[in-house]
C-alpha positions in Angstrom: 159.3 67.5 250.7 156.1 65.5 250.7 156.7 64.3 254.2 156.8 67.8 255.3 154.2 68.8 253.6 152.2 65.9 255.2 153.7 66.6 258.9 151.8 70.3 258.7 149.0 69.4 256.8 148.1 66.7 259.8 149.2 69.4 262.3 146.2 71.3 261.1 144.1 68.5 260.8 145.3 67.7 264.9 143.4 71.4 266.0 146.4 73.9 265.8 144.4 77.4 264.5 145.7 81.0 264.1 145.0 83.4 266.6 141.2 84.5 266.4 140.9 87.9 264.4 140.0 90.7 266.4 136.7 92.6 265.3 137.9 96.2 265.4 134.2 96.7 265.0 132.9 95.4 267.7 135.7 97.0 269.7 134.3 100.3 268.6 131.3 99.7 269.2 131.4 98.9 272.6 133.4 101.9 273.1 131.2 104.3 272.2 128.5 102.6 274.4 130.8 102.5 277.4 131.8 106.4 276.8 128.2 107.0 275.9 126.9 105.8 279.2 129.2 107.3 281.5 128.3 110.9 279.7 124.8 109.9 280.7 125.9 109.0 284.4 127.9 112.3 284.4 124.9 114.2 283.1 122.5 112.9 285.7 124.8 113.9 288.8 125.5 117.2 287.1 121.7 118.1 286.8 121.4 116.7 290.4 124.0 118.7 292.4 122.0 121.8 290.0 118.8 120.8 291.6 119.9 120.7 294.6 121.3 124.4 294.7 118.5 125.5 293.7 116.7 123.8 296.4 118.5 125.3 298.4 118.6 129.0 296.9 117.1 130.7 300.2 120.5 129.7 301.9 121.5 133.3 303.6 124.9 134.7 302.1 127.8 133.4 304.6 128.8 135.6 307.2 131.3 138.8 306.3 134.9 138.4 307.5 135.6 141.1 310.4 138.7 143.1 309.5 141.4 142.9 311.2 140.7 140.3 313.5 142.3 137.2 311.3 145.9 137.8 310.3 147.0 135.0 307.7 149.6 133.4 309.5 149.1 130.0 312.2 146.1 128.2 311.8 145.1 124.7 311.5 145.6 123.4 308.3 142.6 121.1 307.3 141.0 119.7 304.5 137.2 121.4 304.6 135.2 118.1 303.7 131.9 120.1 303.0 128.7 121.4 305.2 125.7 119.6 305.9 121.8 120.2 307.6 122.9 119.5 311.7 122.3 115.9 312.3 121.7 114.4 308.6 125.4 113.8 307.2 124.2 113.1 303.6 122.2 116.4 303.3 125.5 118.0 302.0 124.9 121.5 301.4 125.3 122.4 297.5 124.3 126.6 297.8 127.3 128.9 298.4 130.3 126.4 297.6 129.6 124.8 300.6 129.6 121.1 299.2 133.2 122.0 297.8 136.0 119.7 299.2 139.0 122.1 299.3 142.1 122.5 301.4 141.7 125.5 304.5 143.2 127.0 307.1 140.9 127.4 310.4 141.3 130.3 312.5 139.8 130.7 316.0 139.4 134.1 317.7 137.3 135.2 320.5 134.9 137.0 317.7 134.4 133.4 315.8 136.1 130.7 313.5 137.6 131.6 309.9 137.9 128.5 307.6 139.6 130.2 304.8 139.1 128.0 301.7 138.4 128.6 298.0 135.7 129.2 296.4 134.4 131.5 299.6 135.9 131.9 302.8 133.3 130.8 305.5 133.0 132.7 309.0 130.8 131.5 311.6 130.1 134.1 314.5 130.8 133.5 317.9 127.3 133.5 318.5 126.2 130.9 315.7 128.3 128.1 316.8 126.1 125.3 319.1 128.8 122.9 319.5 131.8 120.7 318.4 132.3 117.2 318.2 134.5 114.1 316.6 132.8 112.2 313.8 134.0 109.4 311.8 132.1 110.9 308.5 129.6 112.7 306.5 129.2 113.4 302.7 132.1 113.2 300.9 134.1 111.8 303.4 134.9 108.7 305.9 137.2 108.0 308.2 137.8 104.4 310.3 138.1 106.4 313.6 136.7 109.7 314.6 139.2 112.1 312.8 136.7 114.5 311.4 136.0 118.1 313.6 132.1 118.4 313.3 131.4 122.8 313.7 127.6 122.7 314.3 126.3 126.5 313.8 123.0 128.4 313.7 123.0 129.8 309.7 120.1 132.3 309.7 116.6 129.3 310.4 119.1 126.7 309.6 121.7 124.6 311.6 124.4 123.4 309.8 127.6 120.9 310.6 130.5 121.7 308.7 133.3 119.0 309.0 137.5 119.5 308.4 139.6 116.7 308.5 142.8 118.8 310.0 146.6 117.5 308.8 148.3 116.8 311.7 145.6 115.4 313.9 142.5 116.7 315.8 143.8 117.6 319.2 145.3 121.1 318.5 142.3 121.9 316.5 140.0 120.6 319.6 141.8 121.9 322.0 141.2 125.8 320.6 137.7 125.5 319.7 136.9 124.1 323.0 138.8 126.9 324.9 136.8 128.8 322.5 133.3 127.5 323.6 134.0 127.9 327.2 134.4 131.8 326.8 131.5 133.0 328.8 128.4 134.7 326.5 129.2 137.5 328.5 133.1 137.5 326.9 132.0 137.2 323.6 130.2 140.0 321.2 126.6 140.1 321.4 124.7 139.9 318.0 
């Protein structure tokens, strides 16, 4: 028994320690910090995407859906990315729920294009829309290739891009808006 006794007694003496204990305290502790700082992070976007609404309060209200002229069914279904000022793909475009990423459905008629989404269904007038094009991104979204469909339109003394990044590729999607476009002015409905 005193040989065993000595055997452990040198084993301790050799290095061999318990586990360290944990400090639940410090544990805590840095919790709360870590949860306390990304409230603060949180905070300071929230108050920033508030700002920028109401820098941007003197947006006009979107354009009124024509009756009749959209039925719910076909479409393009598309993931509305968000809209931005024409040419400056950060300047995302807070006013209106138009910096909301949501699913859609696009619609193209000869009187316009209806991407229905939630919060607010956004209609852009045959008459407002400057052009079309392929990007590869803007805010809140960014592809490797050019998959996005870039709407550029005239929104009362603004000009606006508004980007969709359709399900099942760009070509259909393409393909209608730029049969759209080359409608003659004369074709479509005067403002």
């Amino acid at each position: 028994m005193n040989n065993q006794y000595l055997v452990h007694r040198g084993l301790a003496a050799a290095g061999e320690h318990s586990a360290p204990v944990t400090h639940i305290g410090q544990r805590i502790v840095w919790t709360i910090v870590t949860l306390a700082a990304m409230g603060g992070i949180y905070l300071l976007m929230w108050r920033g995407w508030k700002k920028r609404q109401a820098r941007q309060a003197d947006l006009l209200p979107l354009n009124d859906v024509p009756e009749g002229v959209f039925s719910g069914e076909g479409g393009f279904e598309v993931v509305y990315v968000s809209t931005t000022s024409e040419g400056d793909w950060l300047d995302r475009i807070a006013a209106q729920g138009l910096g909301v990423r949501s699913n859609a459905q696009v619609h193209v008629a000869q009187e316009g294009v209806l991407i229905e989404r939630e919060p607010a269904a956004v209609f852009i007038p045959a008459e407002a829309v400057r052009g079309v094009r392929l990007a590869s991104g803007m805010a809140g979204k960014y592809l490797r290739d050019e998959g996005l469909v870039v709407i550029t339109w005239q929104h009362g003394d603004r000009t606006l891009d508004t980007g969709v990044d359709p399900r099942h590729g760009t070509d259909g999607l393409m393909r209608a808006l730029e049969a759209f476009l080359a409608v003659s002015a004369t074709e479509r409905p005067s403002a």
